[in-house]
Structures are given as C-alpha cells and as structure tokens.
C-alpha positions in Angstrom: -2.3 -7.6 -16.3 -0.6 -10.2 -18.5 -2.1 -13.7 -19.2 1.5 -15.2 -17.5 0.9 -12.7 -14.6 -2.3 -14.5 -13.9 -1.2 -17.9 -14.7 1.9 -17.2 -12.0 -0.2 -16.0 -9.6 -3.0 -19.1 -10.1 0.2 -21.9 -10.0 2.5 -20.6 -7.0 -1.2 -19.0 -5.3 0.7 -15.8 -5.4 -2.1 -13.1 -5.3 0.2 -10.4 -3.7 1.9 -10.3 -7.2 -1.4 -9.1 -8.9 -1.2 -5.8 -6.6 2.2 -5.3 -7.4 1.1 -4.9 -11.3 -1.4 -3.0 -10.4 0.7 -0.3 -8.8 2.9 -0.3 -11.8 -0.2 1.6 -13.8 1.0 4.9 -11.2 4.1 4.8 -11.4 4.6 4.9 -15.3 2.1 7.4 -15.3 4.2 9.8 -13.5 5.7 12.5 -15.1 8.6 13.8 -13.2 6.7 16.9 -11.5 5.2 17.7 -7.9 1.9 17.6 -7.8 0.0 21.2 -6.5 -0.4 20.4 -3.0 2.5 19.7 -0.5 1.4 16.7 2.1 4.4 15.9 3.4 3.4 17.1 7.0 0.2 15.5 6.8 2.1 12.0 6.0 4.7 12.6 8.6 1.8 12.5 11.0 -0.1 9.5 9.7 2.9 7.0 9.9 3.2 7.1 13.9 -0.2 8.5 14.2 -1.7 5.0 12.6 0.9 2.7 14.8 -0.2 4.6 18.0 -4.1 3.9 16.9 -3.0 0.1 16.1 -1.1 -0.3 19.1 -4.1 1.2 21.3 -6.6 -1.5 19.6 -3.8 -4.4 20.2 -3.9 -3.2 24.0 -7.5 -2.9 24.4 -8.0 -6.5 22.5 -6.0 -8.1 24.9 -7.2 -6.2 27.9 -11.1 -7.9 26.8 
C-alpha cells in the first residue's frame, strides 16, 4: 500500500479502499491459466446455498 492510499483512507475514513489494494496483489499475480482443479460446481452451490443459510438466521432472529 502506498503512503497516499493510507493518507486517503485516514482523511475521507475510507477503510474499504485499503481492501480493494489489497486484492490488487491477486490479481496481478495471475497468469492467464486455469488453475488444476475445476470448482465451478462447488461455487454455483455456495452463492444460493449461503443466502438460503442467511435468510434462515434472519427468520429465526426475528422469530426470537
């Protein structure tokens, strides 16, 4: 992280931009290629699998 990526983060209170840089290390580490193991199924089953979790904890909350 840069010294003006801090100093914008400190003077607007900001913080979400210092996660953004962060992610930026990844992606310019990526080379172009797959990687050895396909989980495309598995994410395609997290996604609505993680809102139906949510949504059964927002139910039960309010049901307390």
């Amino acid at each position: 992280m840069t010294a003006a990526t801090l100093l914008y983060c400190w003077y607007f209170n900001n913080w979400i931009q210092c996660y953004a840089v962060g992610a930026l290390i990844p992606v310019l580490l990526y080379n172009g290629q797959k990687g050895k193991y396909s989980l495309k199924y598995l994410f395609y089953a997290y996604y609505p699998g993680h809102l139906l979790i949510l949504s059964g904890i927002y139910a039960w909350l309010l049901a307390a």
